[in-house]
Backbone as ProteinMPNN parsed JSONL, in Angstrom:
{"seq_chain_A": "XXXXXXXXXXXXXXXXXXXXXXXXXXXXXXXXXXXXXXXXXXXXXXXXXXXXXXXXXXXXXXXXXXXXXXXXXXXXXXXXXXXXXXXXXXXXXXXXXXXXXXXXXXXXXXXXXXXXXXXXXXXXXXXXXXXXXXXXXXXXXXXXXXXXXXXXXXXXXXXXXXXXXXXXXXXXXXXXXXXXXXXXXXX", "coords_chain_A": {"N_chain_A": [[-32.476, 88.779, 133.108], [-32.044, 85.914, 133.612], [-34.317, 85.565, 135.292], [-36.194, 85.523, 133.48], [-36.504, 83.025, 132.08], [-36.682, 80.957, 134.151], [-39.132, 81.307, 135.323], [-39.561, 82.77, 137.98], [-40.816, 85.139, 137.612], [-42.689, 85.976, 135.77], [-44.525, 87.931, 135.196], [-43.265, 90.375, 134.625], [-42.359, 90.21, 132.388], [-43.145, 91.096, 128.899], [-44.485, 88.524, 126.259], [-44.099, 89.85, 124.069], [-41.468, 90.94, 124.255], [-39.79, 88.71, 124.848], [-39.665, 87.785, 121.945], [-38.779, 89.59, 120.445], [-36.166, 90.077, 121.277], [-35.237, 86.858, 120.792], [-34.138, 87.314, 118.133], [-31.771, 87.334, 118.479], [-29.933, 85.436, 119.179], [-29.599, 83.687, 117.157], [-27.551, 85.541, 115.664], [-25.565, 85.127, 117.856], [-25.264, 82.699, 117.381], [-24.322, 82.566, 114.231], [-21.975, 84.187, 114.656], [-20.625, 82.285, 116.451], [-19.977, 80.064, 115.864], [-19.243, 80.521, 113.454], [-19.094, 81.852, 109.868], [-18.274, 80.514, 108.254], [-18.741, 77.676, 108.585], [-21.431, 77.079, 108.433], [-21.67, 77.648, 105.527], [-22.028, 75.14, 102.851], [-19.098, 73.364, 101.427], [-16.823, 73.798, 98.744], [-16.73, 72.206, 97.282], [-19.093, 70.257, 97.282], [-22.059, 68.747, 96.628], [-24.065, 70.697, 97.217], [-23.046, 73.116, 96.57], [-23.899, 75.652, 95.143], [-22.573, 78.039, 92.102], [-22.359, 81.359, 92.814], [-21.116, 83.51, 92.729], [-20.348, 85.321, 94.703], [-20.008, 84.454, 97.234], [-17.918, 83.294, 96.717], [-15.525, 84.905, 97.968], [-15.803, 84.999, 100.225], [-14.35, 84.051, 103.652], [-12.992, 81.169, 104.9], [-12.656, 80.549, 107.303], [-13.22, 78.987, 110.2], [-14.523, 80.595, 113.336], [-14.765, 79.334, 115.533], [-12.872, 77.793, 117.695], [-11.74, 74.315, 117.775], [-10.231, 73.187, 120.059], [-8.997, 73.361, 123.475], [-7.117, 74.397, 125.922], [-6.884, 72.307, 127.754], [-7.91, 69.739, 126.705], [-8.465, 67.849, 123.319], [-10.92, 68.681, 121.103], [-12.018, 65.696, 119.381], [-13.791, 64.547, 116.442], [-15.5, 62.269, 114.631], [-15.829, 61.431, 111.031], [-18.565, 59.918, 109.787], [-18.022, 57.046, 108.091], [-15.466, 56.987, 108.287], [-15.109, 55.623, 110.35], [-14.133, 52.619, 111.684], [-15.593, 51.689, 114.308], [-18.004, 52.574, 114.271], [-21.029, 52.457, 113.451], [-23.24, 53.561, 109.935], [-25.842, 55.782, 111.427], [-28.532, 57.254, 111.869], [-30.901, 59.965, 113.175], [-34.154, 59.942, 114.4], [-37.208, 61.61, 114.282], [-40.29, 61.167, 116.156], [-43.477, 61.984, 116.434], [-45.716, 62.071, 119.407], [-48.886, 61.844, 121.557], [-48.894, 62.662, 124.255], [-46.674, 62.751, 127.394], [-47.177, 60.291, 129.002], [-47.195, 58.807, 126.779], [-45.151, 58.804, 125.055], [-43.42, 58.593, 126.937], [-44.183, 55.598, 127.191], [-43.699, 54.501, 124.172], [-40.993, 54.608, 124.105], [-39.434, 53.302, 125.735], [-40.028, 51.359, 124.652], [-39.006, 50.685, 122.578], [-35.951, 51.317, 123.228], [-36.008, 49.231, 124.742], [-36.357, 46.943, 123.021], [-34.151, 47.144, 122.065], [-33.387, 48.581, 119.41], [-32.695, 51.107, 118.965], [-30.65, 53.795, 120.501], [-30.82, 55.662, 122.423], [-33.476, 57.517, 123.322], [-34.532, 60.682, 123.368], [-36.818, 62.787, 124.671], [-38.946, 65.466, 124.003], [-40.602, 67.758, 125.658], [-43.661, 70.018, 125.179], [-44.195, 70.945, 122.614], [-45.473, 72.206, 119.597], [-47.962, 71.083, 117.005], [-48.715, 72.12, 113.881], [-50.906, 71.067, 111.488], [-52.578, 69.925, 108.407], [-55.428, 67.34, 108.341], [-57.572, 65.559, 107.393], [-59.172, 67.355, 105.525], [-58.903, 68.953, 107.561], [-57.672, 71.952, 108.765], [-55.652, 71.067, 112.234], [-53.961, 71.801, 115.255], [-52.271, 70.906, 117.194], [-51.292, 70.12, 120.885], [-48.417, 68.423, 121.505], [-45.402, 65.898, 122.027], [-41.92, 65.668, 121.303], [-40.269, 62.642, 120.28], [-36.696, 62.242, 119.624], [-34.891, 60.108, 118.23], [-31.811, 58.226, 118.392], [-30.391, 56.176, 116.31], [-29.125, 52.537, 114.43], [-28.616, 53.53, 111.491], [-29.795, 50.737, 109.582], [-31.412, 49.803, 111.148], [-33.843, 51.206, 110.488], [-36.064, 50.199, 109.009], [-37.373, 47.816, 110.694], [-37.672, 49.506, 113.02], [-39.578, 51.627, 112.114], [-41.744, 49.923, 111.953], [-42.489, 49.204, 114.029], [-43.159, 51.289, 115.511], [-45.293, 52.061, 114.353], [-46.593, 49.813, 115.205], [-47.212, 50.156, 117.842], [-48.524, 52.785, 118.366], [-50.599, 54.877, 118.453], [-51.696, 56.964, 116.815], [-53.324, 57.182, 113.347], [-51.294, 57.576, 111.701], [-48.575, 57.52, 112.17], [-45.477, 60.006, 112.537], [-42.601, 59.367, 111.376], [-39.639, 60.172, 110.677], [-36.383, 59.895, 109.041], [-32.91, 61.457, 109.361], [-29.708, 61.494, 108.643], [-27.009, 61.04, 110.588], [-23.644, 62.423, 110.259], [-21.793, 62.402, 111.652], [-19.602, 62.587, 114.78], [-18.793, 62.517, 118.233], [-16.909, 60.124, 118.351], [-16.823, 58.07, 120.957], [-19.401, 58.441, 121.567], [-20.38, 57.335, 119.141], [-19.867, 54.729, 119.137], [-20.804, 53.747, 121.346], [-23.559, 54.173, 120.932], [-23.724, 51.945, 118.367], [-22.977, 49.614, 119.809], [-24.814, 49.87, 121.493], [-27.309, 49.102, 120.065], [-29.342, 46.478, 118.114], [-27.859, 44.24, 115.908]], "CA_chain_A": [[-32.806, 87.855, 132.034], [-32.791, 84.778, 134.356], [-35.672, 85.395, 135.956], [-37.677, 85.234, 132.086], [-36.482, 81.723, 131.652], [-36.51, 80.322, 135.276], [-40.368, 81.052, 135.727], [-39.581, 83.079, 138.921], [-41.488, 86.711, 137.751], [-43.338, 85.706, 134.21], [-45.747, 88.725, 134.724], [-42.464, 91.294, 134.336], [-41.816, 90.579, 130.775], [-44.01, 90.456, 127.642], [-43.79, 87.647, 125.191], [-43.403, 90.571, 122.774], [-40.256, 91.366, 124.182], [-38.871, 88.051, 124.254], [-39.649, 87.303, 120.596], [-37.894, 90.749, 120.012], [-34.668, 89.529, 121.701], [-34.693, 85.777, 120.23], [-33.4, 86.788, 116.733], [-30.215, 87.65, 118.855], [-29.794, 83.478, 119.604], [-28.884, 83.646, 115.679], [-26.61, 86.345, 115.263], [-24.741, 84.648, 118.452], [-24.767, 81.491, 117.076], [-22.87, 82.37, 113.631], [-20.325, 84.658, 115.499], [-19.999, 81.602, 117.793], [-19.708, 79.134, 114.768], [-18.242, 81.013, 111.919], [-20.192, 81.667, 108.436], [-18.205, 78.862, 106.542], [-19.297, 76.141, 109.127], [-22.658, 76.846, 108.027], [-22.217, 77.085, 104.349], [-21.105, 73.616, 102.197], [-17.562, 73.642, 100.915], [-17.087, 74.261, 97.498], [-16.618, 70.328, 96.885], [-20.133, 69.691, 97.559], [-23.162, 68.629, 95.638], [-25.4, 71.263, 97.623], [-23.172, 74.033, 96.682], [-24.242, 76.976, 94.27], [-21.625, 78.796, 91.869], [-23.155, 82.791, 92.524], [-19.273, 84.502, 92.596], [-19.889, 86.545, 95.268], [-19.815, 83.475, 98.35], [-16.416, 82.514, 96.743], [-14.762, 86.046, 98.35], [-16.227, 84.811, 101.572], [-13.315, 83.841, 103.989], [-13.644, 79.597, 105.127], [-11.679, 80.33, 108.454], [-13.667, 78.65, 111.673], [-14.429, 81.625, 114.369], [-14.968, 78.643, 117.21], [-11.784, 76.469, 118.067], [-12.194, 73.259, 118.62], [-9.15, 72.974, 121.186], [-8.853, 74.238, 124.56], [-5.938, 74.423, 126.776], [-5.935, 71.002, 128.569], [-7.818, 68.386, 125.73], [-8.745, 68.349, 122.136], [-12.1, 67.6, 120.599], [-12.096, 64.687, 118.473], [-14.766, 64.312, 115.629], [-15.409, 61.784, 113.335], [-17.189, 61.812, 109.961], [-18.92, 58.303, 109.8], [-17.285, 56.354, 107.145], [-14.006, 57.132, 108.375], [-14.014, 55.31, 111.815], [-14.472, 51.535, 111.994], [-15.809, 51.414, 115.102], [-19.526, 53.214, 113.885], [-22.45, 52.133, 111.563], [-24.016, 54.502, 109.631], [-26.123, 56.155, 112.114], [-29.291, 58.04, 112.137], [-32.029, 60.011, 114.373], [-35.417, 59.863, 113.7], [-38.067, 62.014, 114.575], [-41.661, 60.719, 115.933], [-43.912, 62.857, 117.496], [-46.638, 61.324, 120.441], [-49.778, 62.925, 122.328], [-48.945, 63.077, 125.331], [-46.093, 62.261, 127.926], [-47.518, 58.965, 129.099], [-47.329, 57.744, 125.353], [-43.921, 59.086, 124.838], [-42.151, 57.07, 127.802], [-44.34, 54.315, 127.039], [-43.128, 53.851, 123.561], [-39.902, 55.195, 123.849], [-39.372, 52.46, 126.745], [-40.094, 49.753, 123.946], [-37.964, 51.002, 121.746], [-34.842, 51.386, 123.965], [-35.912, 47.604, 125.284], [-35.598, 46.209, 121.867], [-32.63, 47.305, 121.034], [-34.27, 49.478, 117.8], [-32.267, 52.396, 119.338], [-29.397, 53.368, 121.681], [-31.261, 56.165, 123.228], [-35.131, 58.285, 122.823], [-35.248, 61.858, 123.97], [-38.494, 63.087, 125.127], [-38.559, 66.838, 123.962], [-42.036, 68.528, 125.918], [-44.304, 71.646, 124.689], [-44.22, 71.308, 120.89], [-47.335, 72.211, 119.171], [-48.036, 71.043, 115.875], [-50.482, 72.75, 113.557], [-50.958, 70.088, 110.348], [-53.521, 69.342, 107.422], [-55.893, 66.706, 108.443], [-59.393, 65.141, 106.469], [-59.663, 68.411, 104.93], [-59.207, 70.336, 108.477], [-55.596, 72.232, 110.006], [-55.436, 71.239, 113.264], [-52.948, 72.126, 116.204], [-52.572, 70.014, 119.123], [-49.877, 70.332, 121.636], [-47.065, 67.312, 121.064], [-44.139, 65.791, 122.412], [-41.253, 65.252, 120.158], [-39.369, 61.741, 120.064], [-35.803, 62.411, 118.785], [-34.143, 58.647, 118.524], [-30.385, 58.087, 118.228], [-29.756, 54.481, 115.928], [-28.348, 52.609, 113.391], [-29.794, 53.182, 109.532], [-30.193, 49.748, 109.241], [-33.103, 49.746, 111.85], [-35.268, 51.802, 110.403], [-37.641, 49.634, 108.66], [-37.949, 47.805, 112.038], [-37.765, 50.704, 114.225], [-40.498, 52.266, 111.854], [-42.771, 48.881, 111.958], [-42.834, 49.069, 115.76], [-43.785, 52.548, 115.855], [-46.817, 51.774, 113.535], [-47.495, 49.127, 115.588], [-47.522, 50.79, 119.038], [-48.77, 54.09, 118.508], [-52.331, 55.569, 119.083], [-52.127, 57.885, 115.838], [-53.169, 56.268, 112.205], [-50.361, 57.809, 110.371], [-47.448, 57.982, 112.966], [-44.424, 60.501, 112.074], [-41.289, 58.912, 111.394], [-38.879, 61.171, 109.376], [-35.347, 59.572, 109.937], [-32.044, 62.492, 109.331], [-28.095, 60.784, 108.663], [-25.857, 61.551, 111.322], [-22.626, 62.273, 109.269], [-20.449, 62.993, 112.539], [-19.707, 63.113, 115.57], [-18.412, 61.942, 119.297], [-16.144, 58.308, 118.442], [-17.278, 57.607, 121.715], [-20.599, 58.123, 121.552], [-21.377, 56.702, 117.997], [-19.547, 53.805, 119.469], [-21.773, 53.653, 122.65], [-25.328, 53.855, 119.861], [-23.603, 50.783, 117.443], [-22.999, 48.649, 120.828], [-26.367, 50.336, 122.407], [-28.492, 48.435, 118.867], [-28.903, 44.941, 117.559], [-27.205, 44.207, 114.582]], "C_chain_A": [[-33.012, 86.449, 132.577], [-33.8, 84.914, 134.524], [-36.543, 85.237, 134.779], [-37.335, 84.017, 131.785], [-36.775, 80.575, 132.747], [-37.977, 80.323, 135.658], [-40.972, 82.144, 136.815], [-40.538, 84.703, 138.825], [-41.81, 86.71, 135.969], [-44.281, 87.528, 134.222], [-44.834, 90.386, 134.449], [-42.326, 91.686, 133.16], [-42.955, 90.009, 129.49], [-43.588, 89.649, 126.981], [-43.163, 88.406, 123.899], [-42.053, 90.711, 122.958], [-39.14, 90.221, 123.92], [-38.519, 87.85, 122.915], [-38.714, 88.644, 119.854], [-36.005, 90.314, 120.397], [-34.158, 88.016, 120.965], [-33.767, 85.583, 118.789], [-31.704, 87.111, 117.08], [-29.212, 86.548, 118.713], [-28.778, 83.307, 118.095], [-27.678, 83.991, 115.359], [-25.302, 85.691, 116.501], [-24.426, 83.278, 118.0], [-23.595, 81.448, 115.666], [-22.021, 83.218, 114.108], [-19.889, 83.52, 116.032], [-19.449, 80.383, 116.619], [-18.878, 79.17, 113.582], [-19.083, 80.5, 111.135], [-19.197, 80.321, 108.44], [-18.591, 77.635, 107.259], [-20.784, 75.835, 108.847], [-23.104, 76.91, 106.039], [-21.325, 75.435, 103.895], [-19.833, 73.876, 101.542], [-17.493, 73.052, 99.591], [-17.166, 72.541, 96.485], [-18.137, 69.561, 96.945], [-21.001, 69.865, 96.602], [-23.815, 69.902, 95.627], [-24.723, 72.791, 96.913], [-23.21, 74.914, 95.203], [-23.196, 77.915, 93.833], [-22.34, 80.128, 91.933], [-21.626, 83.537, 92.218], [-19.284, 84.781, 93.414], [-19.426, 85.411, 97.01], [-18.418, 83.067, 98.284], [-15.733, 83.501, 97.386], [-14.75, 86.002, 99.974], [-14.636, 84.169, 102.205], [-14.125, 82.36, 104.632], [-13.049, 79.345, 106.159], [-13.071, 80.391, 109.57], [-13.313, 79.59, 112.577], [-14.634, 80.622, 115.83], [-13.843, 76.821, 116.906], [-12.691, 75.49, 118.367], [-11.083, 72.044, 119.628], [-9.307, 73.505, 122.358], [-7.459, 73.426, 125.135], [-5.513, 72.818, 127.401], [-6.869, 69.846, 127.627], [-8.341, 69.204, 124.176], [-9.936, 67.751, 121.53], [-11.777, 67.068, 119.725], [-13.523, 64.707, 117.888], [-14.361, 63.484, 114.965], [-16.42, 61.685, 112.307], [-17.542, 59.384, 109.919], [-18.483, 57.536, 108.928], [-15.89, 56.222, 106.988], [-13.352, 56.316, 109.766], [-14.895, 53.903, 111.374], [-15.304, 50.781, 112.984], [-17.656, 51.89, 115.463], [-19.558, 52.281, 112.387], [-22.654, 52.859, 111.535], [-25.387, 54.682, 110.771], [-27.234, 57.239, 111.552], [-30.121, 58.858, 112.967], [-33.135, 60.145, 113.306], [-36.33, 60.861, 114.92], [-39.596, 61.372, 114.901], [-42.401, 61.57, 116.797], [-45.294, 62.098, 118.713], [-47.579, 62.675, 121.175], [-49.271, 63.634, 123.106], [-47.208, 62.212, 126.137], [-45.95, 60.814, 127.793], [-47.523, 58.126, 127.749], [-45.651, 57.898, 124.845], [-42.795, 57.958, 125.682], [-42.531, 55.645, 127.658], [-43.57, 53.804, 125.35], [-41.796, 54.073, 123.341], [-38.932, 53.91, 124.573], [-39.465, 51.255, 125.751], [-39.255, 49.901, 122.907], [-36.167, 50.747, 121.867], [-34.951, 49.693, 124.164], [-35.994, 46.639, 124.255], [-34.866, 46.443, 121.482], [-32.84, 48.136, 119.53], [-33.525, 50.977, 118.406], [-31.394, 52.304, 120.627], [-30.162, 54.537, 122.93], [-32.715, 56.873, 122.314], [-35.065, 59.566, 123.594], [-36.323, 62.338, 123.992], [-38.591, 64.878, 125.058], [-40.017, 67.485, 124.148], [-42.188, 69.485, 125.205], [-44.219, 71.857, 123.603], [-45.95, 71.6, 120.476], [-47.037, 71.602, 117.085], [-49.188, 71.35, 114.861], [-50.05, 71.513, 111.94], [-52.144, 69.94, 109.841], [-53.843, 68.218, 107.859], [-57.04, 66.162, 108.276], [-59.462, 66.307, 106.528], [-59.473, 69.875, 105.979], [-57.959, 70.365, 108.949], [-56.878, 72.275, 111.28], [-54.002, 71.451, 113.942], [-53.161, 72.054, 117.326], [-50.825, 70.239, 119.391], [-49.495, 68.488, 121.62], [-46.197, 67.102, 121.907], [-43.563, 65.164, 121.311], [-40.441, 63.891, 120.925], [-37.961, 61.796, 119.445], [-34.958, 60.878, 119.461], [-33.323, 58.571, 117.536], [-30.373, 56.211, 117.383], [-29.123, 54.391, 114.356], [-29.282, 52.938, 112.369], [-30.195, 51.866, 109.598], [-31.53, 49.345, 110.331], [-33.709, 50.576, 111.461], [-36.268, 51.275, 110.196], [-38.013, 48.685, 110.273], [-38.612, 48.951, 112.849], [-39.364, 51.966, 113.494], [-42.279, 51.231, 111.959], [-43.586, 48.977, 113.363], [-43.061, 50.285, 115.951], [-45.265, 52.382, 115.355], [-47.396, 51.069, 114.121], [-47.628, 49.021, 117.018], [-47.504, 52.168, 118.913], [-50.068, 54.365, 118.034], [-52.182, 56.027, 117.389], [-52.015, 56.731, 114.657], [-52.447, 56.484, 111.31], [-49.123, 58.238, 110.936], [-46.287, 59.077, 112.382], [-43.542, 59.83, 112.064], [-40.417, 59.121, 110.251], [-37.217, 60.723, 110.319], [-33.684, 61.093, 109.26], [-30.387, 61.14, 109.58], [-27.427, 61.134, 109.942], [-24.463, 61.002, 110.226], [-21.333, 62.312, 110.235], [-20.686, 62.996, 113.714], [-18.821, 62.505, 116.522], [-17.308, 60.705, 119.187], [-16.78, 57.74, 119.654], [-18.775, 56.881, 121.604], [-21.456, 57.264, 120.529], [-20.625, 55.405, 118.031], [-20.302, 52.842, 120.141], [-22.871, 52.924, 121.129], [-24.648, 52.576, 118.965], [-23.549, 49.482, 118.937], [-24.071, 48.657, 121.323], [-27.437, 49.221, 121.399], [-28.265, 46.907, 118.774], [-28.492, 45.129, 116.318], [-28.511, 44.2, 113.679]], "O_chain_A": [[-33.957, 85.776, 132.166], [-34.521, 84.265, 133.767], [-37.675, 84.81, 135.005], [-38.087, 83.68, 130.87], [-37.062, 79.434, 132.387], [-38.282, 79.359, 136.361], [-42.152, 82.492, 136.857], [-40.871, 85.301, 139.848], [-41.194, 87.376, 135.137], [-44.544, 88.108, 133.168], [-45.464, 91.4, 134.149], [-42.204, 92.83, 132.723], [-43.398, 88.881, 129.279], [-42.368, 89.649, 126.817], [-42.309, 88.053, 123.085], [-41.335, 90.635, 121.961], [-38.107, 90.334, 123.26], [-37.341, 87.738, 122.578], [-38.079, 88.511, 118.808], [-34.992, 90.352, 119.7], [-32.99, 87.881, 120.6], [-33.105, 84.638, 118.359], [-30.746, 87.131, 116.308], [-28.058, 86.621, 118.293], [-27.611, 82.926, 118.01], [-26.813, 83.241, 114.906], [-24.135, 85.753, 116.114], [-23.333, 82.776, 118.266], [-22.538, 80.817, 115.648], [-20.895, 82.788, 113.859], [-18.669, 83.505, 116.199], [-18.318, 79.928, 116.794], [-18.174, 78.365, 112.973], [-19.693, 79.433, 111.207], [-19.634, 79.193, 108.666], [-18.767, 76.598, 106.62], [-21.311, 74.728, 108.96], [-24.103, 76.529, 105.429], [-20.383, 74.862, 104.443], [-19.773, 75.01, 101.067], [-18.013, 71.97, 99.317], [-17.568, 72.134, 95.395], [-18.247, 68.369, 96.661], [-20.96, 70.8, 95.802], [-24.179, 70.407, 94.565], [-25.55, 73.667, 96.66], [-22.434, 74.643, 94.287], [-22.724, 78.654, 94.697], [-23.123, 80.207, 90.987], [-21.433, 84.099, 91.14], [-18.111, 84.795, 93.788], [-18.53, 85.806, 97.756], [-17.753, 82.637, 99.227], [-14.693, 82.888, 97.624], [-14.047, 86.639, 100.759], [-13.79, 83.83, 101.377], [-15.336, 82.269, 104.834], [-12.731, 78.173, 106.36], [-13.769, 81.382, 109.784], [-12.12, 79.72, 112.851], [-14.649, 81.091, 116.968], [-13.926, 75.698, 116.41], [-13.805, 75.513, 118.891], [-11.093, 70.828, 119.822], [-10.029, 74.492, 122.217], [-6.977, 72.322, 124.88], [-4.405, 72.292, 127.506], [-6.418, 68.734, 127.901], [-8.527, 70.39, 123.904], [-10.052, 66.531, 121.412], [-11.117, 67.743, 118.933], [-14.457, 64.864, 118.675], [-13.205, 63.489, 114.541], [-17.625, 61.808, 112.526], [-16.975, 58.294, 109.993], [-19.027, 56.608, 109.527], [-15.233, 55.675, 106.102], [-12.207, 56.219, 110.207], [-16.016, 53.952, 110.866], [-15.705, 49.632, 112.8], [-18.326, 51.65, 116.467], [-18.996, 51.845, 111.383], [-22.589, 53.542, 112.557], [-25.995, 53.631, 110.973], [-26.804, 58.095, 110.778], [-30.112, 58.219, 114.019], [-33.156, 60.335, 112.089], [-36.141, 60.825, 116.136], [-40.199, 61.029, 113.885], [-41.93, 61.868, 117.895], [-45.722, 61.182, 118.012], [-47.284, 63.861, 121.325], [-49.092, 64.848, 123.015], [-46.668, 61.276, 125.548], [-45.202, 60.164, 127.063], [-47.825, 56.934, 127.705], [-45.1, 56.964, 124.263], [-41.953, 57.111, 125.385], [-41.782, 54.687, 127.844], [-42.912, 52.764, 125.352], [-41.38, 53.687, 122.249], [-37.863, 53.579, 124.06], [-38.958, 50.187, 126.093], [-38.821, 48.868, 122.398], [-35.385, 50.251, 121.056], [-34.044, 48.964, 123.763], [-35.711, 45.476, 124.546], [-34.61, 46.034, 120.349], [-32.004, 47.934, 118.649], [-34.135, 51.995, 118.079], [-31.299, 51.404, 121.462], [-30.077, 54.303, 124.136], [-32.945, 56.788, 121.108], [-35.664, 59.482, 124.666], [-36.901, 62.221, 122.911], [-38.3, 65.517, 126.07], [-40.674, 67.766, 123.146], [-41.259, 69.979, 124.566], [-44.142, 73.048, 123.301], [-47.062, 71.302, 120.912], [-46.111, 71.803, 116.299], [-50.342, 70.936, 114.973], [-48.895, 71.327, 111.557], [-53.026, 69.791, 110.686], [-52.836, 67.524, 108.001], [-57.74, 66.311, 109.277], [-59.846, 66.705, 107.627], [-59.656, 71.067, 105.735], [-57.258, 69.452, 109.386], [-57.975, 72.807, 111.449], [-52.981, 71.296, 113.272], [-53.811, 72.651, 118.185], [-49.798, 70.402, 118.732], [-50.31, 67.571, 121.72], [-46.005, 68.014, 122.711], [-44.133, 64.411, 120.521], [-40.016, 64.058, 122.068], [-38.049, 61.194, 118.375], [-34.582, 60.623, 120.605], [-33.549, 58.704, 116.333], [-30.345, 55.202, 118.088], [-28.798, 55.233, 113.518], [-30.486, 52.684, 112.37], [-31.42, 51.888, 109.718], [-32.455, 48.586, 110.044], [-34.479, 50.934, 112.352], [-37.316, 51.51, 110.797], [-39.013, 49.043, 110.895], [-39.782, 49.151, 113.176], [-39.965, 52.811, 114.157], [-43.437, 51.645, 112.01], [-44.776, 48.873, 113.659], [-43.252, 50.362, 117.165], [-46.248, 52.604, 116.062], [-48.623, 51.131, 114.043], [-48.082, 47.988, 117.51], [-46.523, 52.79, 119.321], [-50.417, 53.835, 116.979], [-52.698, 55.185, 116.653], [-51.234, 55.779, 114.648], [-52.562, 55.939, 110.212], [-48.522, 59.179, 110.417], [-46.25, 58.768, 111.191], [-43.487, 59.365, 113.202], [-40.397, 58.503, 109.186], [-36.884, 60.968, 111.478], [-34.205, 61.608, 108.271], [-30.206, 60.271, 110.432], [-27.77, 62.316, 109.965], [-24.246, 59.926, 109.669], [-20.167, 62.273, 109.842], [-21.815, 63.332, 114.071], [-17.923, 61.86, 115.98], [-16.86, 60.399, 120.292], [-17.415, 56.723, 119.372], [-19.205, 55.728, 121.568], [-22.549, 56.719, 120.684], [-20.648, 54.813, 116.953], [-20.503, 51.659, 119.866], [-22.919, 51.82, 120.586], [-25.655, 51.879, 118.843], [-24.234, 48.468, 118.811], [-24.541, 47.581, 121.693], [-28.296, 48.571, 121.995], [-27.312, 46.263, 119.211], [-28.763, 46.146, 115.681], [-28.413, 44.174, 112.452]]}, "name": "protein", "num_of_chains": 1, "seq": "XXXXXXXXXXXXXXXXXXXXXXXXXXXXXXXXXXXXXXXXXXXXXXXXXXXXXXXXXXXXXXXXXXXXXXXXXXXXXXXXXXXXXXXXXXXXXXXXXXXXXXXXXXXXXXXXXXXXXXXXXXXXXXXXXXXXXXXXXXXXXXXXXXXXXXXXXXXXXXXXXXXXXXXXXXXXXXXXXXXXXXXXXXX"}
């Protein structure tokens, strides 16, 4: 199974077969997670009275201890030391447009970090015609309160006339790290 991800003997295995094996990724991920971490807890807006989900058991199948430390999480409104925190999505042609604006982004302070995620394709409605061009994704770590900046300066360094910029909450996570991204931004 290395060798189908590493590159080293591509002409061994069909794509059929991988796409046959990927819905495995799933079934390992909620064993590895536990159902109730993926549904909402019964306190929540999102969740749906049906009867039969309430019989479900709400016990976590993946510790989050090990033997010599303990992970720490926090939910954002609970630690002092974080702003509300988002990522944002933007997508770019090509490489060379990706590090270039990702690079102006990071150097204004409009973000604590920009991942550069290769090989996306995107097929989308455009003047009347789907197209599907190959992409790189932008996923950028900052505070909420930069967005309308951080969305101005995308509009106004980026090639495309209708840039993506779809921003997502972060509700949790690291103390450290969502420490790091509020020190990483400008106020």
């Amino acid at each position: 199974m290395a060798t189908i991800f590493s590159g080293r003997a591509p002409s061994l295995v069909s794509p059929a077969i991988i796409r046959r094996r990927l819905p495995l990724v799933g079934v390992f991920f909620v064993v590895s997670v536990g159902f109730s971490n993926l549904c909402p807890p019964l306190h929540s807006p999102f969740y749906i009275k049906t009867g039969s989900a309430q019989s479900l058991p709400s016990v976590p199948l993946l510790s989050t201890q090990s033997a010599d430390k303990t992970v720490h999480a926090v939910k954002m409104e609970a630690n002092s030391d974080t702003v509300p925190s988002i990522v944002v999505y933007v997508t770019v042609p090509n490489r060379e447009a990706g590090k270039k604006l990702a690079g102006s982004i990071v150097k204004e302070k409009l973000a604590a970090c920009v991942n550069i995620v290769p090989g996306i394709e995107s097929v989308y409605e455009w003047e009347g015609k789907i197209n599907s061009d190959p992409e790189e994704l932008l996923i950028i770590k900052t505070r909420q309160s930069l967005l309308e900046a951080l969305t101005e300066h995308v509009k106004a360094n980026h090639e495309y006339d209708v840039p993506e910029v779809i921003a997502l909450p972060i509700t949790g996570g690291s103390p450290q790290y969502l420490n790091w991204l509020k020190n990483s931004t400008r106020d």
